[in-house]
PyMOL Python script that loads the backbone (N, CA, C, O; Angstrom):
from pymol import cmd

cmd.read_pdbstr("""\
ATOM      1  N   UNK A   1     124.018 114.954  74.496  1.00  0.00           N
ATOM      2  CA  UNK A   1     124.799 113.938  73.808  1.00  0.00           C
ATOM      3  C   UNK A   1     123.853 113.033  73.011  1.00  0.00           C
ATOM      4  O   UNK A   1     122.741 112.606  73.322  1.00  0.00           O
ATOM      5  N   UNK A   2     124.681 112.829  71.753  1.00  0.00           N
ATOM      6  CA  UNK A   2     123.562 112.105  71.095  1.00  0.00           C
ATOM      7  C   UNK A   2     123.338 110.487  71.282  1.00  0.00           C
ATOM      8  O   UNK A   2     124.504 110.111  71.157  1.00  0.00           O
ATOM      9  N   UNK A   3     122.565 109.298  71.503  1.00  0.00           N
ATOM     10  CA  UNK A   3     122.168 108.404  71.388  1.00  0.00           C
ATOM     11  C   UNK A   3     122.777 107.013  70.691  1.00  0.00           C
ATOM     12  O   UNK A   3     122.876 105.874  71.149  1.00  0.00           O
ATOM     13  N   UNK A   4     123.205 107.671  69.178  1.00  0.00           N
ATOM     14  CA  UNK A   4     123.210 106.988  68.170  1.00  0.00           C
ATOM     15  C   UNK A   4     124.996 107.892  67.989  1.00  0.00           C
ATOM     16  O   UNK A   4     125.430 108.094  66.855  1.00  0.00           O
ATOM     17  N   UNK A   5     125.548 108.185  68.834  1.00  0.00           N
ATOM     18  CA  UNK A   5     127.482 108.101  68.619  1.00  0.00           C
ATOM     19  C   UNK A   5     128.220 106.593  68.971  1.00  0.00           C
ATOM     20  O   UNK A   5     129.391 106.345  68.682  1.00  0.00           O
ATOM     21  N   UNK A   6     127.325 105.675  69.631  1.00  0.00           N
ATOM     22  CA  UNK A   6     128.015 104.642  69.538  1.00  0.00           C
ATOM     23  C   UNK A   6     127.027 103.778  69.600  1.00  0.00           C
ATOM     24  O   UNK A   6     126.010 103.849  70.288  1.00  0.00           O
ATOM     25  N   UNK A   7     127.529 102.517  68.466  1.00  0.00           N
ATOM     26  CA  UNK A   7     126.207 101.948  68.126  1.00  0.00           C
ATOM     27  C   UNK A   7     126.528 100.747  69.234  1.00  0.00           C
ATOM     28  O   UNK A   7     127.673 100.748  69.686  1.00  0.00           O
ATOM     29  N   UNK A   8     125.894 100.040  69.560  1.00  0.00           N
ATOM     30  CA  UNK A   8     126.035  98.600  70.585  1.00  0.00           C
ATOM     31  C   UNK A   8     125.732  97.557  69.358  1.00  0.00           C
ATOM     32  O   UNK A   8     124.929  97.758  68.446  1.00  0.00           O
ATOM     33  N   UNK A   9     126.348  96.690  69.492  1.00  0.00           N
ATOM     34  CA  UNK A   9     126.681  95.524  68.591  1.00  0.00           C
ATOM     35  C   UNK A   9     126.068  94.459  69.555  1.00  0.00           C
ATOM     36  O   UNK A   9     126.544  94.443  70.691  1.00  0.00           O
ATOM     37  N   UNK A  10     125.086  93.576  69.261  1.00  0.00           N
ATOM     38  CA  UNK A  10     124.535  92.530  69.897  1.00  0.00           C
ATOM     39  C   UNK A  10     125.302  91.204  69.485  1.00  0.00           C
ATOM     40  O   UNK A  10     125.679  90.851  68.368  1.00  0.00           O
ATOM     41  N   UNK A  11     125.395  90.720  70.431  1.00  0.00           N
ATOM     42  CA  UNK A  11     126.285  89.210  70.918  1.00  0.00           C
ATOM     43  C   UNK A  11     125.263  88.050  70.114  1.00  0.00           C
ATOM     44  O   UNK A  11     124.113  88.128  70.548  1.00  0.00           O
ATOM     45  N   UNK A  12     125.389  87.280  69.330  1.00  0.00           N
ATOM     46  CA  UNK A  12     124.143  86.113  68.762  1.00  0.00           C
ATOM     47  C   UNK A  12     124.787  84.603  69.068  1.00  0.00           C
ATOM     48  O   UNK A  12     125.840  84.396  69.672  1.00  0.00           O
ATOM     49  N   UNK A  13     124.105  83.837  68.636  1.00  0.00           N
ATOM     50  CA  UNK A  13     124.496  82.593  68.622  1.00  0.00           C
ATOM     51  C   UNK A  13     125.255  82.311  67.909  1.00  0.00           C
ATOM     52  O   UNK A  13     126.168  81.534  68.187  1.00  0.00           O
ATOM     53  N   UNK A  14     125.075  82.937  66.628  1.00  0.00           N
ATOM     54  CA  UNK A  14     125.821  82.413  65.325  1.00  0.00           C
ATOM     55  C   UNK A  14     127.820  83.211  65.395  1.00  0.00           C
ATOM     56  O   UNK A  14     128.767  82.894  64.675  1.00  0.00           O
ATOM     57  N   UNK A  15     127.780  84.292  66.583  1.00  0.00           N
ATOM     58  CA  UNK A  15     129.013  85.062  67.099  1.00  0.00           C
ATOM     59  C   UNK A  15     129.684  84.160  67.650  1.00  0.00           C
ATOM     60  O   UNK A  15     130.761  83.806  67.170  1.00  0.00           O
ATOM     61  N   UNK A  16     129.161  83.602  68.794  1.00  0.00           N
ATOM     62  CA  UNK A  16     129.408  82.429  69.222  1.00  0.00           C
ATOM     63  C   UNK A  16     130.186  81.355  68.472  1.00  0.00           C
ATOM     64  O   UNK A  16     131.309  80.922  68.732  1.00  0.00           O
ATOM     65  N   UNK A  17     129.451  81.055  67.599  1.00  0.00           N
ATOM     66  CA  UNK A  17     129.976  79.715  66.647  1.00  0.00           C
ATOM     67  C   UNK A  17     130.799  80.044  65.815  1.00  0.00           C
ATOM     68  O   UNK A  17     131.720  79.242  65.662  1.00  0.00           O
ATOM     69  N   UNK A  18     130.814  81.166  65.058  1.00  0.00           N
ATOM     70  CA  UNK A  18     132.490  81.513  64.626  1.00  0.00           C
ATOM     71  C   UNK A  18     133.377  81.738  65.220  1.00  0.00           C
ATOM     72  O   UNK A  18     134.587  81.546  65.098  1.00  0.00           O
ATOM     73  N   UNK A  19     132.681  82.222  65.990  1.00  0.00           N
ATOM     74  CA  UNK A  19     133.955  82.527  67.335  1.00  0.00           C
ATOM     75  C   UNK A  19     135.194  81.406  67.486  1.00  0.00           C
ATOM     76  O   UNK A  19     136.395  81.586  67.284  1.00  0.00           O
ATOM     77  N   UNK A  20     134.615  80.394  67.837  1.00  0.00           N
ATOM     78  CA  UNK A  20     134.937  78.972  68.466  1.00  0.00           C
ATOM     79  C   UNK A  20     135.408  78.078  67.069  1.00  0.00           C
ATOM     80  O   UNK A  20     136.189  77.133  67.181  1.00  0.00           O
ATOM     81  N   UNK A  21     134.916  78.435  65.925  1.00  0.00           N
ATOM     82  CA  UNK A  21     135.292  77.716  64.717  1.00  0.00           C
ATOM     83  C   UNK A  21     136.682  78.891  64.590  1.00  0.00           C
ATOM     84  O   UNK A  21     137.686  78.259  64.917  1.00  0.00           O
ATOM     85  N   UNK A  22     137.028  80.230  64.263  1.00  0.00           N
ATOM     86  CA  UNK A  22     137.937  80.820  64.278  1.00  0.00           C
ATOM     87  C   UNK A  22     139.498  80.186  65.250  1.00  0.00           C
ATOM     88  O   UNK A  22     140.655  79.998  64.873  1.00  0.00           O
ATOM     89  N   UNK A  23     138.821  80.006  66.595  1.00  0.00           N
ATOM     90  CA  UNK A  23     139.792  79.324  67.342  1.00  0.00           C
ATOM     91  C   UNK A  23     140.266  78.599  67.024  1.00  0.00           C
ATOM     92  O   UNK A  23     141.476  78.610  66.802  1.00  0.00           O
ATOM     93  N   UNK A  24     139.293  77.374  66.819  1.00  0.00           N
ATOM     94  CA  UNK A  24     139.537  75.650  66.422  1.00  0.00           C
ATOM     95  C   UNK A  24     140.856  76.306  64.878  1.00  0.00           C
ATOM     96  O   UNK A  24     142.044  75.982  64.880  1.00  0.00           O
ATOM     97  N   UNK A  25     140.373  76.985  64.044  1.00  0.00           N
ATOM     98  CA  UNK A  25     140.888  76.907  63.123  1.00  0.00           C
ATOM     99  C   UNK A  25     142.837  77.539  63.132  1.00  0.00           C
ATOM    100  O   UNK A  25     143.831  77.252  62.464  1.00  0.00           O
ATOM    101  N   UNK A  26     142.492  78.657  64.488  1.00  0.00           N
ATOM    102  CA  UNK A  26     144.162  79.040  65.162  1.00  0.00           C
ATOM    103  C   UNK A  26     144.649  78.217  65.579  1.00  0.00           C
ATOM    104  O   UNK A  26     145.793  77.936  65.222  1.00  0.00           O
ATOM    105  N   UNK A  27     143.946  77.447  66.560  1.00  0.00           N
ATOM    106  CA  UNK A  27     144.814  75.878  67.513  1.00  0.00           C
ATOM    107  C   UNK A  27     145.428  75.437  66.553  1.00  0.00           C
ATOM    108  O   UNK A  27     146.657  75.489  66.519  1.00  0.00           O
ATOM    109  N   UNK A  28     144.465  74.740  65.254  1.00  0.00           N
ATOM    110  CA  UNK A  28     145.148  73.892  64.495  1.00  0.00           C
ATOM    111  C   UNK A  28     146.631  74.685  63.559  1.00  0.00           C
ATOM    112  O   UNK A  28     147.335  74.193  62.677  1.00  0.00           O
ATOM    113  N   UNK A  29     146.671  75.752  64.063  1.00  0.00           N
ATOM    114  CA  UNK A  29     147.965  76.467  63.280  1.00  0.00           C
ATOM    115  C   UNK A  29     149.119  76.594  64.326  1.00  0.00           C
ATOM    116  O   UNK A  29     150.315  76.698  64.058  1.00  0.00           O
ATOM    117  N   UNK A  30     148.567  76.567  65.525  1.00  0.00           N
ATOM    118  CA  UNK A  30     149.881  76.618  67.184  1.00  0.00           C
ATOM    119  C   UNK A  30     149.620  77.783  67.511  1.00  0.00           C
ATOM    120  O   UNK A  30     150.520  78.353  68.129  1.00  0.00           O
ATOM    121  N   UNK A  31     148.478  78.490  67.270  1.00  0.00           N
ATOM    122  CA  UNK A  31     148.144  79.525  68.113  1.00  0.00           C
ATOM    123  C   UNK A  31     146.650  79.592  68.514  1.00  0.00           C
ATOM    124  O   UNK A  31     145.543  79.466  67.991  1.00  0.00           O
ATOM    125  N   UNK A  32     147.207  79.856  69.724  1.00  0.00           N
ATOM    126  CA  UNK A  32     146.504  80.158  71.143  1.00  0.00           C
ATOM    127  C   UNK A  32     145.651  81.123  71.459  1.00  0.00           C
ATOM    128  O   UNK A  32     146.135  81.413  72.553  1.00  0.00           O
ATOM    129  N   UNK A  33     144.904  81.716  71.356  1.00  0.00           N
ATOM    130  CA  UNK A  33     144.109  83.077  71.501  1.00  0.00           C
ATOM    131  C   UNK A  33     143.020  83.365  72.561  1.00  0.00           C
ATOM    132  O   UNK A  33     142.195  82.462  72.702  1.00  0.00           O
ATOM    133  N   UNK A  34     142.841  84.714  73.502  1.00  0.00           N
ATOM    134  CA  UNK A  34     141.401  84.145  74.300  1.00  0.00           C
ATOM    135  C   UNK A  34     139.778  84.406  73.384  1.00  0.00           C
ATOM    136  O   UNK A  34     139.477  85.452  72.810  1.00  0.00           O
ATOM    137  N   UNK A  35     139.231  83.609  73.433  1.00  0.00           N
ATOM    138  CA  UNK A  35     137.916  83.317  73.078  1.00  0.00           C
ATOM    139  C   UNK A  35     137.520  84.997  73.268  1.00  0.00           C
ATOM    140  O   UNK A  35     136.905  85.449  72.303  1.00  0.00           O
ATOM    141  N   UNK A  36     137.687  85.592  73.949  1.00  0.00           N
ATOM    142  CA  UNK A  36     137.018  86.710  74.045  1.00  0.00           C
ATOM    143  C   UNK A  36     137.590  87.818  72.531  1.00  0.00           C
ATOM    144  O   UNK A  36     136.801  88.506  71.884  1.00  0.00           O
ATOM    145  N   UNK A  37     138.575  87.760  72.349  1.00  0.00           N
ATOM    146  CA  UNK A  37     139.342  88.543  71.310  1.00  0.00           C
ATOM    147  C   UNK A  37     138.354  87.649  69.665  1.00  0.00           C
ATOM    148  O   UNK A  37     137.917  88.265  68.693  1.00  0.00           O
ATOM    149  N   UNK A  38     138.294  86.375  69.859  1.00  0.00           N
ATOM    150  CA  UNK A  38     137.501  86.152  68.749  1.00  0.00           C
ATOM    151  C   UNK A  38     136.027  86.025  68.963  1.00  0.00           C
ATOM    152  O   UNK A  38     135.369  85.803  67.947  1.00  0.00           O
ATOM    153  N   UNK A  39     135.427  86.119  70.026  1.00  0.00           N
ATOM    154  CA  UNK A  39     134.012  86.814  69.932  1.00  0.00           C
ATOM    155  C   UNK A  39     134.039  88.424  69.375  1.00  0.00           C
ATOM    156  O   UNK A  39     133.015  88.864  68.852  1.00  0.00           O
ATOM    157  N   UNK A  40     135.198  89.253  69.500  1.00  0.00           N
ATOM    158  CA  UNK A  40     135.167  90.447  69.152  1.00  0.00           C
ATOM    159  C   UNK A  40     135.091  90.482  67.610  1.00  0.00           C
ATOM    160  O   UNK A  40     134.304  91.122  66.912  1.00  0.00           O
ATOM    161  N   UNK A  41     136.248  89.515  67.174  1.00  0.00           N
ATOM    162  CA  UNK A  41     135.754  89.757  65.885  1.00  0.00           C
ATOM    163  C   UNK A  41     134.691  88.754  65.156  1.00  0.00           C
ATOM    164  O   UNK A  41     134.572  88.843  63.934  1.00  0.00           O
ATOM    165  N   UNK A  42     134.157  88.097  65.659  1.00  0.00           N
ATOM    166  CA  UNK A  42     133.120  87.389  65.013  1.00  0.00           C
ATOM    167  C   UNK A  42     132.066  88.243  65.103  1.00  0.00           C
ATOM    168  O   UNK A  42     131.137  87.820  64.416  1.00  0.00           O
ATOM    169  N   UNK A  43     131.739  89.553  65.812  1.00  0.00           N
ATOM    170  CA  UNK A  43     130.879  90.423  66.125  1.00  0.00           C
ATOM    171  C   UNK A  43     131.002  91.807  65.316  1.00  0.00           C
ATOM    172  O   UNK A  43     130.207  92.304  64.518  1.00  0.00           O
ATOM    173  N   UNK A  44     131.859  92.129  65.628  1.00  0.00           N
ATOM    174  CA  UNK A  44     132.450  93.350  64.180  1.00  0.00           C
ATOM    175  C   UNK A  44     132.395  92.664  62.749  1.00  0.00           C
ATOM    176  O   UNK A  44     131.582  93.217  62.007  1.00  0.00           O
ATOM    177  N   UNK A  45     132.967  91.752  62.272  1.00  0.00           N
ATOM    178  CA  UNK A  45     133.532  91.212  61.011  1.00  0.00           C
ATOM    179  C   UNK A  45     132.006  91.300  60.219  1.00  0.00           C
ATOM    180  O   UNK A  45     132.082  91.382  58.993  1.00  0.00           O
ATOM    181  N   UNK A  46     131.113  91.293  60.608  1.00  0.00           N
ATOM    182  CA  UNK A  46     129.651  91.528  59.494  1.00  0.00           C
ATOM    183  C   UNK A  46     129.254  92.741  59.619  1.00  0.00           C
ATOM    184  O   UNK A  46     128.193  92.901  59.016  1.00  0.00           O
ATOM    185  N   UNK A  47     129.831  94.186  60.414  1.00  0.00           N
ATOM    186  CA  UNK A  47     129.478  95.459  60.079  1.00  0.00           C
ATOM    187  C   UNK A  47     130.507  96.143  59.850  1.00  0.00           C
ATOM    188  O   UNK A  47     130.378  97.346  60.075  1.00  0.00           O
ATOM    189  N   UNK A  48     131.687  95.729  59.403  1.00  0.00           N
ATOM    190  CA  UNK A  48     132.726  96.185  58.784  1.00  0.00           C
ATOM    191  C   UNK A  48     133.187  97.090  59.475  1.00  0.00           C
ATOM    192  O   UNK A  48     133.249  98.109  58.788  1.00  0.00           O
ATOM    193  N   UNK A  49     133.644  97.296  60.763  1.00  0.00           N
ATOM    194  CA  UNK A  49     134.364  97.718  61.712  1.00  0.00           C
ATOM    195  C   UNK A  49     135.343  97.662  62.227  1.00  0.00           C
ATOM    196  O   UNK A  49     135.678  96.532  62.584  1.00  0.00           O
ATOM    197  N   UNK A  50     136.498  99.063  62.595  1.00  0.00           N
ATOM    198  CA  UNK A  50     137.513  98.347  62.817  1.00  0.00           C
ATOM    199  C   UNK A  50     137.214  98.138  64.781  1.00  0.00           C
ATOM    200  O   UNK A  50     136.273  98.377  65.538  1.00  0.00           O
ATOM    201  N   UNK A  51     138.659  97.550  64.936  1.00  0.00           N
ATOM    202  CA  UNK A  51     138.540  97.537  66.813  1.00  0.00           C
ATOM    203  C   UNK A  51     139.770  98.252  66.988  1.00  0.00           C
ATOM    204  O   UNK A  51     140.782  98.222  66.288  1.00  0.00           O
ATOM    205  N   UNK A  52     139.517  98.920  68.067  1.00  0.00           N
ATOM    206  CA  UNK A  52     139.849  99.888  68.761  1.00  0.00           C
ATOM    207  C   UNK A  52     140.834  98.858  69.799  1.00  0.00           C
ATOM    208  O   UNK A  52     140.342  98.279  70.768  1.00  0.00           O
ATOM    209  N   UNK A  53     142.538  98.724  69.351  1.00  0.00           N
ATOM    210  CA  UNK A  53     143.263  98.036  70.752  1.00  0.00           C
ATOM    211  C   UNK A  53     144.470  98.066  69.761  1.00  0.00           C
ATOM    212  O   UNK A  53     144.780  98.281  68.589  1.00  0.00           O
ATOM    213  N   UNK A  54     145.053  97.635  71.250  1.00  0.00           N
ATOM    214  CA  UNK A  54     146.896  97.431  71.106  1.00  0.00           C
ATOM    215  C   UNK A  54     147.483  96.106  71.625  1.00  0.00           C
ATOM    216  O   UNK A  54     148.661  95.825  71.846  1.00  0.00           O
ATOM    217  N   UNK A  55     146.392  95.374  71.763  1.00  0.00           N
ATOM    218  CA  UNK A  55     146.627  93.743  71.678  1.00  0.00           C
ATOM    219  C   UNK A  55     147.068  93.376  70.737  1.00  0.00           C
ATOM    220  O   UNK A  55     146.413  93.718  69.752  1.00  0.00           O
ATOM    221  N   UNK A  56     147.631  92.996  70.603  1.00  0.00           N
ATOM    222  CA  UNK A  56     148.880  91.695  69.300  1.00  0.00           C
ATOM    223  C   UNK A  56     148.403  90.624  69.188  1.00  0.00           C
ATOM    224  O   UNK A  56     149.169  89.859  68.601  1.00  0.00           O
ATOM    225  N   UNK A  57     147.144  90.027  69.579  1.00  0.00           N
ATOM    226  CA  UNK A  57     146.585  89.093  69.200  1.00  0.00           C
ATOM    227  C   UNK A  57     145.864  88.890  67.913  1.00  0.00           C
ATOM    228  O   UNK A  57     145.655  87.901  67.210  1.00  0.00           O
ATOM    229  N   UNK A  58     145.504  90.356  67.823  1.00  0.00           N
ATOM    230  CA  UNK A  58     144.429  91.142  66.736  1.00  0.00           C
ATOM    231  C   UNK A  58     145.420  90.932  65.552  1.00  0.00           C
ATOM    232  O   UNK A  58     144.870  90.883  64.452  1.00  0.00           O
ATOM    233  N   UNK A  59     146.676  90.809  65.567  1.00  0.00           N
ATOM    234  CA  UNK A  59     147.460  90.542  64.258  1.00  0.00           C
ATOM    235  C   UNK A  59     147.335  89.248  63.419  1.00  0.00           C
ATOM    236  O   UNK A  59     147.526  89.051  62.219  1.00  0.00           O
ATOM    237  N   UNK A  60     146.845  88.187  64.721  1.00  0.00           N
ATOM    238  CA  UNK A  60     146.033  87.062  63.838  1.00  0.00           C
ATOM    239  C   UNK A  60     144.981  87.135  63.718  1.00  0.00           C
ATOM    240  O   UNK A  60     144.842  86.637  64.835  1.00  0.00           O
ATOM    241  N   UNK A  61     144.035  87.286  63.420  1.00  0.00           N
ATOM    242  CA  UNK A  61     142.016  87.752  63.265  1.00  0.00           C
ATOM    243  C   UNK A  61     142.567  88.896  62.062  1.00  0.00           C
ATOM    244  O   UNK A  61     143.516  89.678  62.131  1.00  0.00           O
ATOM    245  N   UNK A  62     141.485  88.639  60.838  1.00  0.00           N
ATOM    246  CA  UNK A  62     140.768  89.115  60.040  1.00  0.00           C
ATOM    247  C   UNK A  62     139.965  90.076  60.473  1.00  0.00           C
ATOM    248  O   UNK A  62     138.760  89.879  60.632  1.00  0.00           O
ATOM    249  N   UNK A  63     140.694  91.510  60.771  1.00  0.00           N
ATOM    250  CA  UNK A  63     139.640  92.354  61.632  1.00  0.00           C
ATOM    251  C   UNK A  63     140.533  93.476  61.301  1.00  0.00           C
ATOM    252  O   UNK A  63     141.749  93.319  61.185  1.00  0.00           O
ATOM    253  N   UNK A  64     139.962  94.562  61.155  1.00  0.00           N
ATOM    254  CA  UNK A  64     140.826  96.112  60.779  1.00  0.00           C
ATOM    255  C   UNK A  64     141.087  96.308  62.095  1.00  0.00           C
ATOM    256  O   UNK A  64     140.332  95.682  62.839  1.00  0.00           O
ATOM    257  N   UNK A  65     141.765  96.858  62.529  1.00  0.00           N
ATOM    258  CA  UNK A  65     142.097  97.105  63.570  1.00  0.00           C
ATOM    259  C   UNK A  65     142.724  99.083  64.188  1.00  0.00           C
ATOM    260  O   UNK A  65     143.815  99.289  63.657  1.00  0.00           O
ATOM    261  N   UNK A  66     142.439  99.876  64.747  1.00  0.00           N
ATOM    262  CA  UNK A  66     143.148 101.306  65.127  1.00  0.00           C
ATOM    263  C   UNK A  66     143.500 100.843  66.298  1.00  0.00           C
ATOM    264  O   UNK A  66     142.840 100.423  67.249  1.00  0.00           O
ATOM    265  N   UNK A  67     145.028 101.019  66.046  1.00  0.00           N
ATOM    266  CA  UNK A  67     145.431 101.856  67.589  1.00  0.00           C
ATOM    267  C   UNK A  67     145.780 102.569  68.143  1.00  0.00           C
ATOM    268  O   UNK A  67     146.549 103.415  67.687  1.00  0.00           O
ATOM    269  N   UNK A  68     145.288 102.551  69.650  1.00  0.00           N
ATOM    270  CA  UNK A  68     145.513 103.785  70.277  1.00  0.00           C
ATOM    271  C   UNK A  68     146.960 104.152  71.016  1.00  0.00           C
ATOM    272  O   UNK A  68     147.117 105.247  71.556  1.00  0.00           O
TER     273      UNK A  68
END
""", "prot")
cmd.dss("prot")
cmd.show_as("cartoon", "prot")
cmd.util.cbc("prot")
cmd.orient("prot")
């Protein structure tokens, strides 16, 4: 099996801080989201990836999304 079929995406500081600015910016609209769903896309959204789910949260986030 090869190595390089799934790449690992590293977690940064700056993931973090959009993360939490993404939120701040849902609250202020009346939605609620877990922090973890927008660390996902603050982490994908700069290698142009979609995410892989069937969460309905993902319908608010700026994120391509497949589901399964």
């Amino acid at each position: 099996m090869s190595t390089n079929a799934i790449e690992i995406l590293e977690t940064t500081k700056q993931d973090w801080i959009e993360a939490g600015l993404c939120l701040q910016s849902l609250r202020q609209k009346g939605i609620a989201l877990p922090v973890t769903d927008a660390l996902i896309v603050a982490i994908v959204l700069p290698h142009t990836v979609p995410v892989l789910t069937i969460d309905k949260h993902f319908e608010h986030l700026s994120v391509d999304t497949i589901a399964s």
